[in-house]
N, C-alpha and C positions, 0 to 999 in steps of 0.2 A: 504493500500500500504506500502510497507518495506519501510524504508529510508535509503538513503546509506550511510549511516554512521551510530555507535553505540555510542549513551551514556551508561556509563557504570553507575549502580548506586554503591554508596556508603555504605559500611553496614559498622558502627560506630566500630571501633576496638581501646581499650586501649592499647598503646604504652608504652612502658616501654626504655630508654635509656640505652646503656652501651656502655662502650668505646670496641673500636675493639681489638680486640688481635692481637700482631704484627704479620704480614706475610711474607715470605721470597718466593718471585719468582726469576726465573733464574736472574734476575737482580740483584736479593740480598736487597730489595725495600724492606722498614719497615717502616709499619702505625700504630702509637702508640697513638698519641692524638687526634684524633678527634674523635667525636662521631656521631655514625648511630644508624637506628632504628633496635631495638632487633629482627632478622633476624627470632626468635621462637615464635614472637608473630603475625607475617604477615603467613598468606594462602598462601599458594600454588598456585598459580594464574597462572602458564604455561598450564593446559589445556584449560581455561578458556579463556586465550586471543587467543592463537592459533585457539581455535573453532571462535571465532568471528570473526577472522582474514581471517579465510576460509570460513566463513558463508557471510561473508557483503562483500567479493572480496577486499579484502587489505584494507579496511578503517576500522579506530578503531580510537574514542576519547576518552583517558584514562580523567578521572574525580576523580578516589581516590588517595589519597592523596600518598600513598605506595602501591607498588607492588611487590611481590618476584617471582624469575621467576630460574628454575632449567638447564634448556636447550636453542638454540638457538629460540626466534619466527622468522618462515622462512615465507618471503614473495615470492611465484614462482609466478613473476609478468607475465609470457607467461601462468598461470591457473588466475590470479588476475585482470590483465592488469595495468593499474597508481594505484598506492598503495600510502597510507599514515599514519602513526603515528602521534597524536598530543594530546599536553592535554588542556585544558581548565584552569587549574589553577595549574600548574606547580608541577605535578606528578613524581613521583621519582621511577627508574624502578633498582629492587637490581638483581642482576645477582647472584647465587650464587652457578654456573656450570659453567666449562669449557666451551668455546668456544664464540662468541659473544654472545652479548643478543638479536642482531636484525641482523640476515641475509640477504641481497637481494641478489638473485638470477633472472639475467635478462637474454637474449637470443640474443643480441644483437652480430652480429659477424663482422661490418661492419666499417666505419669511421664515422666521423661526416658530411661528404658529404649526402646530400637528397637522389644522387640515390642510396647509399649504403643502405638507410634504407627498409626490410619491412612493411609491414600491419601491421604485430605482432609486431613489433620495436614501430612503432607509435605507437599502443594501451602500450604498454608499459613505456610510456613518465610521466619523473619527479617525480619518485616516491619520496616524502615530509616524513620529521620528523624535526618535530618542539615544543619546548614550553615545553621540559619535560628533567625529568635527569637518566641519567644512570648510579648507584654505581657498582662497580666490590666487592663482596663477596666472591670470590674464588680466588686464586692465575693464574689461567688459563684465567679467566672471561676477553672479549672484551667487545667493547661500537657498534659501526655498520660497519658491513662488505659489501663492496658493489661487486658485481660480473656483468659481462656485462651490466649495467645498462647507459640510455641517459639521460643527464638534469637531476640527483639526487641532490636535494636540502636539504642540514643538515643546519638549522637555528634556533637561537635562543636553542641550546643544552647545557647542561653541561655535560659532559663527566668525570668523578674519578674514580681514585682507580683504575684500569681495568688494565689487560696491555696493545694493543693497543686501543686507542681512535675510531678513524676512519681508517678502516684499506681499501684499495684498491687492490683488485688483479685481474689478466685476463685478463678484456679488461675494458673501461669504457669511455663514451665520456659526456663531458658538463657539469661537476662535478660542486654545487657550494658550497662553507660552509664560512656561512654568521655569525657573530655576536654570535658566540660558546666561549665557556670557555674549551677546552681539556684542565683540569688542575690534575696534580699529577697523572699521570699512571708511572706503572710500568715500560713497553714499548714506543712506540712511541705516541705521539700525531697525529698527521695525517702522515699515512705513507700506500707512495704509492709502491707498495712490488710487483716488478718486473711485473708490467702491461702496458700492451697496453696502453697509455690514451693521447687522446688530448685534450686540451682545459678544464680547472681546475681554477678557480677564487677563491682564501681564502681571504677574505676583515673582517674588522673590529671584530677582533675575539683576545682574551686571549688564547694563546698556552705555558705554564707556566709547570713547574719542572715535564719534563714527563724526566724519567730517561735514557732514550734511544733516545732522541732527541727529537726537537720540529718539525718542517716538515722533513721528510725524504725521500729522492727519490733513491731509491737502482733497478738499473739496469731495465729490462725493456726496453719500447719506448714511451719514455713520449716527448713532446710538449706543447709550450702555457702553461707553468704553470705561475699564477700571485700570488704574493703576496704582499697584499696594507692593509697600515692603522692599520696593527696589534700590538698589545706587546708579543711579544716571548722573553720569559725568563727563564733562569735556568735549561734549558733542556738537564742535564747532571748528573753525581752521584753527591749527596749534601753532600760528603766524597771528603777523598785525595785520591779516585781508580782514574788511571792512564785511561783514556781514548781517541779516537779518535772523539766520538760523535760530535753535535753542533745542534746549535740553531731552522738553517735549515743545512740538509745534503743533498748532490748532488752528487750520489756514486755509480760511473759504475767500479769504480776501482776492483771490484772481477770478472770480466768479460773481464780480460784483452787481450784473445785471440776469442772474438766475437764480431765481428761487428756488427750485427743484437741488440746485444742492448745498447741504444745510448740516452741520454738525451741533445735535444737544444730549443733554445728560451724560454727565463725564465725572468722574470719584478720581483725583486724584493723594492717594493720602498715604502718610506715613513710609516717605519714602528720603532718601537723602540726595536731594540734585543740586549739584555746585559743578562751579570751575568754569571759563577758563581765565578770567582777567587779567589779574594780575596780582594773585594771593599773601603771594610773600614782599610784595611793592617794592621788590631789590630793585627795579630801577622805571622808569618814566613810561614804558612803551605798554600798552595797554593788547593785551594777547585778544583776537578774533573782538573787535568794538562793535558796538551794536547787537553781540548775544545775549540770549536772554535762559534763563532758567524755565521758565514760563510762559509762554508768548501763545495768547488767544488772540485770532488777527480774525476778526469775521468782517461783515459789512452789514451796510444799511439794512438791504432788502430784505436779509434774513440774517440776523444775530447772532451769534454762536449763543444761548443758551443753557439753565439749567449746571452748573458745573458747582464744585465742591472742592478746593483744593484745602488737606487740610494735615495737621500732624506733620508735615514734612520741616526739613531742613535745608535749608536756602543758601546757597552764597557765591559769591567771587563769578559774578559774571556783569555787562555794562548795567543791565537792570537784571533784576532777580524777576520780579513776573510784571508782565508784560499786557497790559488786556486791552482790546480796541474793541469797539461796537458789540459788546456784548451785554447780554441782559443776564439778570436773577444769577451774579455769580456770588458765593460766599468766600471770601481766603479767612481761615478760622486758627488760631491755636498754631501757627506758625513760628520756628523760628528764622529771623532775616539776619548775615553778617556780610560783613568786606564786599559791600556791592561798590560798582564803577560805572560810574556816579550812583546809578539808582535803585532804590530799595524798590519801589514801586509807581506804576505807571497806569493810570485807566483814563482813557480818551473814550469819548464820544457812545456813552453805556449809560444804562439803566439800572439802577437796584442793587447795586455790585456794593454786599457787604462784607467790610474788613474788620474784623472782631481777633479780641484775645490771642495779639500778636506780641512778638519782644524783634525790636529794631536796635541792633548794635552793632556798631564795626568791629567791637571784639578789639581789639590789640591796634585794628590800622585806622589810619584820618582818612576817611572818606565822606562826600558829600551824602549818601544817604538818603536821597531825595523822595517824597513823597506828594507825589501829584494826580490829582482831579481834572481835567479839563473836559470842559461840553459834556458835562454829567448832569444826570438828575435824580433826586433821590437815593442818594446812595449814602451811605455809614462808613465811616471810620471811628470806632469806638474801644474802647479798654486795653486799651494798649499801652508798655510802653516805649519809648523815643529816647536812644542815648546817644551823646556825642554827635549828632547830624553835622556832617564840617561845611556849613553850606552859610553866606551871613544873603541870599536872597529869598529864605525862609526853607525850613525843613518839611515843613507842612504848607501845600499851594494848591489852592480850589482858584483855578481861572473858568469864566465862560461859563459855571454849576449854577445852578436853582435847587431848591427843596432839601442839600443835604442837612445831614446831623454830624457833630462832633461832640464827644462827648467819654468821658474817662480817659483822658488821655494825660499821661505821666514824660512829659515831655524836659529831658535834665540837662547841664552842660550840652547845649546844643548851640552851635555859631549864632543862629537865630530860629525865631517862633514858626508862628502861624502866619498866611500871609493871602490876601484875598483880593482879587480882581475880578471885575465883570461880575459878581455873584450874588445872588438875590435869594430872599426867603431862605435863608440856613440859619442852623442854630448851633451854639458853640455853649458845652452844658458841664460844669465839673470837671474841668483840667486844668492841672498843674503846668507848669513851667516856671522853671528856674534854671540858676546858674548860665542864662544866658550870656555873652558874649558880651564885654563893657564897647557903648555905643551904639549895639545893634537893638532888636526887638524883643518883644514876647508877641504884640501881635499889629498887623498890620492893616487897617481895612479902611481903602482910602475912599476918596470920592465917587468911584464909580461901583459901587457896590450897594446896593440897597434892602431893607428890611431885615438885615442881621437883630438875632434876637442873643443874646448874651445873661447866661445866671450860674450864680455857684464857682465862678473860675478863681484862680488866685496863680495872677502874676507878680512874681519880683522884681521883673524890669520894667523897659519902656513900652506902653503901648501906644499907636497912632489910631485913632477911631475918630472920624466925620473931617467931611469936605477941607477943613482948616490942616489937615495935616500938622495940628500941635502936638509938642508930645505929651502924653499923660503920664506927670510923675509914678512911679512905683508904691502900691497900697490907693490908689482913686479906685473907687471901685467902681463896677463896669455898670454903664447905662441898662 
């Protein structure tokens, strides 16, 4: 009787080491030091696995220790049904042809709803790859493409070198990538690339110096995406190019006159995402300017949505998060350190509450910066505010209506609070002190109206109505 599955055996092959020769993909991405196996002393091994691949209906357990492979291996799980890749003792699969190194290809055209699914959809359920690693050998070379697939589980992987990691497009429902190392691609780490997808869990996983971000969610209709428990690092140029990238990216912004595609309901929590700025400030040049830790990029038409960032650990990048046109987001219980310039940034959004944070540079002078603009209705509350190295206010509502300020423990900071263009807000129970001799505690000049002020206690100067006098220190607030 067959078994359904394949051990492969091993035939004893002399390896020889050599360092890679640098390679320049669109990215501009250069691997200089490390070392892989001599890509001329491994077989050829793309017919070999593909036949097995088709002979045994999608199961294959790699057992040799290296494998080189020239083309993508395609799994068409509607000829296969559940398909799986796995190794037994941590098998290293070299890519050294364009395009991914593992295909799936599923058939799935429906939702995550039961009655959406066919017969064939079931027989199609969870296609697995686990326990083994995919080196990219070619400038072009991916790690796994998934296409219509349900319940596709990436666990226990190492993904290099490559350009994208795990790449998603089409459609795809029930995604999960579990306890992965996506580390050093060219392109993105996990990047969901204008697809249908609902329902997506990345938990306990290294997403570290992919040069084109570390999760990336670019237009599409995505839902339910979670991300828990990870370290996302460095996933941006490890130069001074000028980019927009980040950590994780959430980026309907090129789509700005379609509705149809639309990213909400997003958990991002209890995760540690930092790097690249410029951490240890040994010297002036500011590492990949313009990333961000965080960066919700949506648009008018249709808002990015519904999101939760929360429990995580923030730092060393030009902003820490990043939010444009979005609505009902919460950043809760955060810590913020060593950003460059800025701690936080929300333009042109709705409802975007920022509670029960701590804002510190920690050991370096950085400005810190914490800004509102073309906002409405939105919260910064109970929080607090140390050392902000900024004397044009560390707290800046330009262009807002309707928000709230309030608990806010604002210390040793260059300067205060500081308010343009902004109407009907109210500023309720915060401290500030140890301001900066000369500078503010709060600023709110002529062109701001209906601010409503109770319970605050400054120790510096404040500037409040049209005259721009200053108000000595202990006047208390109108």
């Amino acid at each position: 009787m067959m078994k359904s599955n394949t051990v492969l055996t091993c035939t004893l092959i002399t390896l020889t080491f050599v360092t890679l020769a640098p390679r320049t993909t669109q990215a501009q991405w250069q691997k200089t030091t490390e070392q892989v196996a001599d890509f001329d002393s491994l077989p050829d091994s793309t017919d070999r696995l593909q036949s097995l691949i088709d002979s045994q209906k999608g199961v294959v357990v790699l057992t040799e220790k290296f494998y080189r492979i020239n083309r993508p291996l395609t799994l068409q799980l509607g000829k296969h049904g559940a398909a799986s890749i796995t190794s037994t003792n941590g098998s290293t699969l070299i890519m050294t042809g364009p395009g991914p190194a593992i295909l799936v290809q599923g058939n799935h055209t429906g939702t995550a709803s039961p009655k959406s699914f066919s017969a064939k959809t079931w027989n199609e359920r969870m296609p697995t790859f686990s326990g083994f690693e995919i080196l990219g050998g070619h400038p072009e070379a991916g790690g796994i493409n998934l296409q219509q697939t349900v319940g596709a589980v990436i666990e226990r992987m190492s993904i290099r070198w490559c350009h994208h990691g795990v790449h998603l497009t089409v459609r795809n429902r029930n995604v999960i990538v579990a306890n992965c190392h996506l580390y050093e691609n060219s392109g993105v780490g996990l990047y969901l690339d204008d697809v249908n997808l609902h329902q997506i869990n990345v938990s306990n996983s290294h997403i570290s110096y992919n040069r084109e971000g570390g999760i990336v969610v670019r237009d599409g209709n995505v839902r339910n995406l979670h991300v828990t428990g990870c370290d996302i690092e460095g996933n941006m140029p490890d130069d001074t190019t000028e980019t927009k990238t980040a950590n994780i990216w959430i980026d309907v912004s090129g789509s700005e006159q379609d509705a149809s595609k639309s990213i909400a309901e997003i958990a991002i929590t209890g995760n540690t995402i930092q790097h690249s700025a410029n951490y240890g400030a040994k010297n002036d040049k500011t590492i990949a300017p313009g990333g961000a830790n965080i960066r919700l990029s949506g648009k008018a038409i249709y808002p990015i949505n519904s999101v939760t960032i929360s429990g995580n650990v923030l730092s060393d990048t030009s902003t820490l998060v990043d939010i444009r046109h979005s609505h009902d987001v919460t950043v809760t219980g955060n810590t913020f350190f060593a950003p460059m310039p800025n701690n936080l940034m929300v333009e042109y959004s709705q409802r975007v509450v920022v509670s029960s944070n701590t804002f510190n540079p920690r050991q370096f002078v950085r400005p810190g910066i914490i800004q509102f603009s073309h906002c409405t209705d939105c919260m910064l509350t109970n929080s607090t505010l140390y050392r902000l190295a900024t004397d044009m206010g560390g707290v800046r509502l330009s262009d807002c209506s309707g928000c709230l300020l309030n608990g806010l423990i604002m210390s040793e900071c260059k300067s205060g609070i500081r308010f343009n263009k902004t109407h009907n807000t109210t500023i309720s129970n915060c401290r500030v002190s140890g301001t900066e001799s000369g500078s503010f505690d709060l600023l709110i000049d002529q062109s701001n109206t209906n601010t409503k002020l109770h319970g605050n206690s400054f120790s510096g100067f404040t500037v409040i109505d049209p005259t721009l006098a200053a108000v000595p220190s202990g006047t208390p607030n109108p």
